[in-house]
C-alpha positions in Angstrom: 25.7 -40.5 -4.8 22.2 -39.7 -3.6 23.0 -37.0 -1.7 25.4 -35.3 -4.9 22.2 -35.7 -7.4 19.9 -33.7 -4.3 22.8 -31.2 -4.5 22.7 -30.5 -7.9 19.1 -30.7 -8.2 18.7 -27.7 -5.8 21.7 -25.9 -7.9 19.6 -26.1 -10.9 16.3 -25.2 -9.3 17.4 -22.6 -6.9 18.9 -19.9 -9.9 14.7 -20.5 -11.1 13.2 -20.2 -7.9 15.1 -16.9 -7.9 14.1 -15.4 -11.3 10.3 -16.3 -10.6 10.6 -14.5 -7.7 12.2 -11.3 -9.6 9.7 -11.3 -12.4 6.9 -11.9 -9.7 4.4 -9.1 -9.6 5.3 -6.5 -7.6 2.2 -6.0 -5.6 3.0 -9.0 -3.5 6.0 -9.4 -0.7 8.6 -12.6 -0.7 7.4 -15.3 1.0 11.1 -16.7 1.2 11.5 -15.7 4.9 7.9 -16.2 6.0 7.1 -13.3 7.2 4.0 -11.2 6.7 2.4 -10.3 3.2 0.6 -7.7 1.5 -1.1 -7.4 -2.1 -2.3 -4.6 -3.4 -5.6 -5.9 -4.9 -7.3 -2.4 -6.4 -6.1 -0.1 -8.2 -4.8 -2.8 -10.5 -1.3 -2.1 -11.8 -1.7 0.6 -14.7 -5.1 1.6 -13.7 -7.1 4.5 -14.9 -8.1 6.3 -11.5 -10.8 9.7 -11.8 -9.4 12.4 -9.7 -12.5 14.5 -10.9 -14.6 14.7 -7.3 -11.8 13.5 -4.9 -7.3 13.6 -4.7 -8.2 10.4 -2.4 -7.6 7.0 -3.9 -8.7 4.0 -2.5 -6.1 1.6 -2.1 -7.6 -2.2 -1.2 -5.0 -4.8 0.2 -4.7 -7.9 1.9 -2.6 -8.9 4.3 -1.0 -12.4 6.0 0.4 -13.3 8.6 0.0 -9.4 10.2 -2.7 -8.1 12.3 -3.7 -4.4 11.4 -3.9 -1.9 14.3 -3.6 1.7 14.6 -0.1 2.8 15.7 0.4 1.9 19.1 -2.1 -0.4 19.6 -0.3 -3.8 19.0 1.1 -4.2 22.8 4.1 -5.5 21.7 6.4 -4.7 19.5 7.0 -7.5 16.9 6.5 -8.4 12.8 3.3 -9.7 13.5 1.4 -6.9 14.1 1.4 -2.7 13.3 0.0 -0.9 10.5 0.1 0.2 7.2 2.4 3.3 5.5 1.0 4.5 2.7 3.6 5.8 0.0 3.3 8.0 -3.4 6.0 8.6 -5.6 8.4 7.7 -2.9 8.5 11.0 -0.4 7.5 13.2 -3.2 4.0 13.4 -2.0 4.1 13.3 1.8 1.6 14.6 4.4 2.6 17.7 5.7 5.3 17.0 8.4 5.2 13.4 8.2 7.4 10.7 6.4 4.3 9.4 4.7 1.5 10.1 2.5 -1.0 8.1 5.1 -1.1 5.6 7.7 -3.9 2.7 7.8 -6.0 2.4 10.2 -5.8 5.4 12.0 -7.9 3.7 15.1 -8.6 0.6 16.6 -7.7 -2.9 14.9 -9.2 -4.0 11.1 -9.4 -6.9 9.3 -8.3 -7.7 6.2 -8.6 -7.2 3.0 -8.9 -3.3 4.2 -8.8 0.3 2.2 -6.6 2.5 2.9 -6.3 6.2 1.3 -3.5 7.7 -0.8 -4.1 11.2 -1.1 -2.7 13.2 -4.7 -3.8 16.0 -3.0 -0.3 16.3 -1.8 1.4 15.5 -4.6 3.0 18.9 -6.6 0.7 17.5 -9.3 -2.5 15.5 -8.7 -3.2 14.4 -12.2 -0.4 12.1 -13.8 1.4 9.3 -13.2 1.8 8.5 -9.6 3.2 4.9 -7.8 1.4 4.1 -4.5 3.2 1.4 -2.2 1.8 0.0 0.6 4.5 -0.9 3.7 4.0 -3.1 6.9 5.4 -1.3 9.5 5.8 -2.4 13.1 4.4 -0.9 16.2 7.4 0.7 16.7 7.1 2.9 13.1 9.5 0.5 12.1 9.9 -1.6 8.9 8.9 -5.1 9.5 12.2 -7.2 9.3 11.2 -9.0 5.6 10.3 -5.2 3.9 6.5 -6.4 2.9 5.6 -4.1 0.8 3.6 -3.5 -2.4 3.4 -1.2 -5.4 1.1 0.5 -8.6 1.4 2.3 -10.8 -1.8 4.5 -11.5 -2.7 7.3 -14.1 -5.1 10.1 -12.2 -7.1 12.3 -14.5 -10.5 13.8 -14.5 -12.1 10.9 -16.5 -13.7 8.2 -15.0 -12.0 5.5 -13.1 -11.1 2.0 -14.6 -14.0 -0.8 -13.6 -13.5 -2.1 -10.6 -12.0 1.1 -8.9 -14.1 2.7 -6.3 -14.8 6.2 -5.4 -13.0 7.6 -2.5 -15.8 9.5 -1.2 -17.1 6.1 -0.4 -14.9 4.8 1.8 -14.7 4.3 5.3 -11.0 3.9 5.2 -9.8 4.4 9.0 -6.5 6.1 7.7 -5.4 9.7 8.5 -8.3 12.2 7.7 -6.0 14.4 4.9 -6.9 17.6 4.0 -9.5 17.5 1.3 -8.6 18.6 -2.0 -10.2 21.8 -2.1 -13.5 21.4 -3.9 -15.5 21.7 -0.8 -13.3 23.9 0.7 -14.6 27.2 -1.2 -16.8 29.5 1.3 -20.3 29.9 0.5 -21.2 32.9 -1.8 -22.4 36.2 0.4 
């Protein structure tokens, strides 16, 4: 009898647990498997970002249960450790000849929480509406086996950014060092 009321205890919980974890926010990963994590924690979803100086946006995160290392540099090749693909729009903004918009860190080993760049510069258009996702990839360039990932959903325009956001031009970030967007790229005047 006790074991039939545990039974249908779990039935009526487990249909719950479920839909919290589909209305969840989306820039955290499933802890159901317990594998590593990563939260997006600036831009916030539906942030204002300025695109006036800079196509780079700052992208801060936190990870768990991962150590962050450039690609190559874990030793081994396993879910615990690897780096960061950084994402916009899906493919529609990918570095030239890569499968990504950036990769974090570019060197060495980082802790956490970290900033990596996505770059609008290689977007068709910069200014809009744009989704960045972070993804744990394994040394490998492989997935890690639970998908950790995390998403936004940012506006870019010339304004300024929403509070909270930093300028991109400030950060050390450690990712790829993308082509600049341009404005500094102009030859001096003879």
């Amino acid at each position: 009898m006790r074991h039939a009321a545990a039974r249908d205890l779990v039935l009526i919980l487990a249909p719950a647990a479920l839909l919290s974890l589909a209305c969840s926010s989306t820039t955290g990963a499933s802890t159901i498997d317990g594998g590593p994590l990563i939260a997006i924690t600036s831009p916030a979803d539906g942030a204002t970002v300025s695109i006036a100086t800079s196509t780079k946006v700052p992208v801060t995160f936190t990870v768990a249960g991962f150590t962050l290392e450039a690609p190559g540099g874990c030793g081994a090749i396993g879910d615990g450790c690897g780096h960061v693909i950084v994402l916009v729009d899906g493919a529609a903004c990918d570095a030239p000849g890569e499968i990504f918009n950036s990769v974090f860190p570019f060197s060495g080993s980082v802790g956490t929480p970290a900033t990596a760049i996505a770059d609008l510069g290689y977007c068709p258009a910069a200014p809009g509406t744009h989704t960045i996702t972070l993804a744990l990839f394994r040394d490998d360039h492989t997935a890690v086996a639970n998908g950790a990932s995390a998403s936004v959903t940012i506006t870019a325009g010339p304004g300024g950014a929403t509070p909270g956001d930093a300028s991109a031009d400030a950060v050390n970030d450690g990712g790829v060092d993308a082509p600049s967007d341009g404005a500094d790229d102009a030859p001096p005047d003879a």
